[in-house]
Each structure stands twice: as structure tokens, then as C-alpha cells.
C-alpha positions in Angstrom: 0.0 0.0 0.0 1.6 3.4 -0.9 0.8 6.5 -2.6 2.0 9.8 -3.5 3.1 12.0 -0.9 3.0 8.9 1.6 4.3 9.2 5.2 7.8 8.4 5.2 7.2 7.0 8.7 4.4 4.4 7.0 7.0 2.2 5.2 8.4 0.4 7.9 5.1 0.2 9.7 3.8 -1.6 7.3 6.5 -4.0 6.8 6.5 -4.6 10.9 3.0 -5.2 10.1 3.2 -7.6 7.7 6.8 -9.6 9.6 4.0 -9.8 12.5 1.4 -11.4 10.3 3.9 -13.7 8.6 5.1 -14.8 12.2 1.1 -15.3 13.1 0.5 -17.4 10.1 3.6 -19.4 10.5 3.0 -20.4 14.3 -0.2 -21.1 13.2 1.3 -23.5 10.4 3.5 -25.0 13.3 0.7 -25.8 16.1 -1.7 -27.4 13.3 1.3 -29.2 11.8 2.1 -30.6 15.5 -1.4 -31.9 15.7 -2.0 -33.2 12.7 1.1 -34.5 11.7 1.6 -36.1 8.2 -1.9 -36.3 7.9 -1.8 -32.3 7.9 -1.2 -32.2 3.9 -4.6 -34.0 3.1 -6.8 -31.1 3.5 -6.1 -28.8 0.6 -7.3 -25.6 2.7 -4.0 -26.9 5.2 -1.9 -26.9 1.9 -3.4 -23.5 0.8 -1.9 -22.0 4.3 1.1 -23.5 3.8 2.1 -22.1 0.0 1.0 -18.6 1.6 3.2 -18.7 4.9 6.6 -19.3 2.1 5.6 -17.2 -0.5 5.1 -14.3 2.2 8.1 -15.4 4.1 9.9 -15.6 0.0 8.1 -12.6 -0.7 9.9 -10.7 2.4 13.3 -12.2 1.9 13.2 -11.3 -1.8 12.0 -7.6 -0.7 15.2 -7.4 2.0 17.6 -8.1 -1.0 19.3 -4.9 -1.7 19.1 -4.3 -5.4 16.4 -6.9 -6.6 13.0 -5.7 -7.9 10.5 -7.6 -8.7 8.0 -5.5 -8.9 4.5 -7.1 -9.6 5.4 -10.1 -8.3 5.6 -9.3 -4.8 1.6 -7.8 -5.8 0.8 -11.1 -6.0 2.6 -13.0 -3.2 0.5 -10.6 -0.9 -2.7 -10.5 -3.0 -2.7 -14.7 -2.3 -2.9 -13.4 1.5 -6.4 -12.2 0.8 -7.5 -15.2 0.0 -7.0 -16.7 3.1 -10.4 -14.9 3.9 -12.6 -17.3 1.5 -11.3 -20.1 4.2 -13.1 -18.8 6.9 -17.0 -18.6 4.6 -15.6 -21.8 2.7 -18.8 -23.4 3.7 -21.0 -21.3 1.7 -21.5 -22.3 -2.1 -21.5 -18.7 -3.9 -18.5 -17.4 -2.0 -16.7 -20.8 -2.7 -17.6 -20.3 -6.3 -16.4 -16.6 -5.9 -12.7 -17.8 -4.7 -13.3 -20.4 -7.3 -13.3 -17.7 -9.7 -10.3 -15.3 -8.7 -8.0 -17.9 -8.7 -9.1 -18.8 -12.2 -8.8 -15.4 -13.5 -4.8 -15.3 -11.5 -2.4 -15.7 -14.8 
């Protein structure tokens, strides 16, 4: 998120914001992955979490790397983050075929 004549001071809030997130999601990984065990991978939502905790955690180590830009691609690291909120409603049919539809349309 950024726009002209932003804050300088809003940068690295943000990025604090999203280390603490990535550290949330991640723990999160970790406690179900305890409990579960192998059996963990056969949900597909559980694999869904997982490809979004490394691609932020990629995401952030590829940002830290002084000189690289990547541009978009970090756009849509973090807009597979959003996603993550179609987990919570997946019981309902027209928001399943919703998230259905935005990972379709994804290139």
C-alpha cells in the first residue's frame, strides 16, 4: 500500500506489520502441523496455508535483497494473502464459487 506523498514513517510500519502477520501465520502453520502430523497435507485448505506462509516469508526475503525488484510479483505474493479470507466462509457455495473464480482469473 503506498501512494504519492505517503508518510515516510508508513513504510516500515507496514512492513512490521506484515513480519508480525507472517510470524502469526507461521505459528499457526506450526501448532496445526504438531497436531496433525503427516496427515496435515490432506486437506487442501492446510496446503493452501502453507504455500501462503513461504511465498510471504519468499516474498519478504526477496524484498530485504538490496538491489532486486521484482515489482508485480511481490503484488501477487500478498494479494494470495487475501485469499486466506474465503477459508473462513468456505462453507457457503457462492463465495466458494467466488474464490473459485479469482484464482481462475490469476495468470
Amino acid at each position: 500500500m503506498s501512494w504519492y506523498n505517503e508518510p515516510d514513517a508508513l513504510a516500515p510500519n507496514l512492513e512490521t506489520i506484515n513480519l508480525v502477520f507472517n510470524i502469526i501465520y507461521t505459528i499457526e502453520f506450526a501448532i496445526k502441523f504438531i497436531a496433525f502430523g503427516s496427515s496435515y497435507f490432506s486437506d487442501g485448505w492446510n496446503n493452501f496455508d502453507l504455500i501462503i506462509v513461504v511465498s510471504a516469508w519468499l516474498g519478504m526475503i526477496i524484498n530485504s535483497i538490496e538491489g532486486l525488484d521484482i515489482g508485480s510479483l511481490t503484488t501477487v505474493i500478498r494479494s494470495f494473502r487475501i485469499s486466506r479470507i474465503f477459508k473462513i466462509i468456505k462453507k457457503y457455495k457462492n463465495l466458494r464459487l467466488l474464490f473459485y473464480t479469482f484464482i481462475g482469473a490469476i495468470p
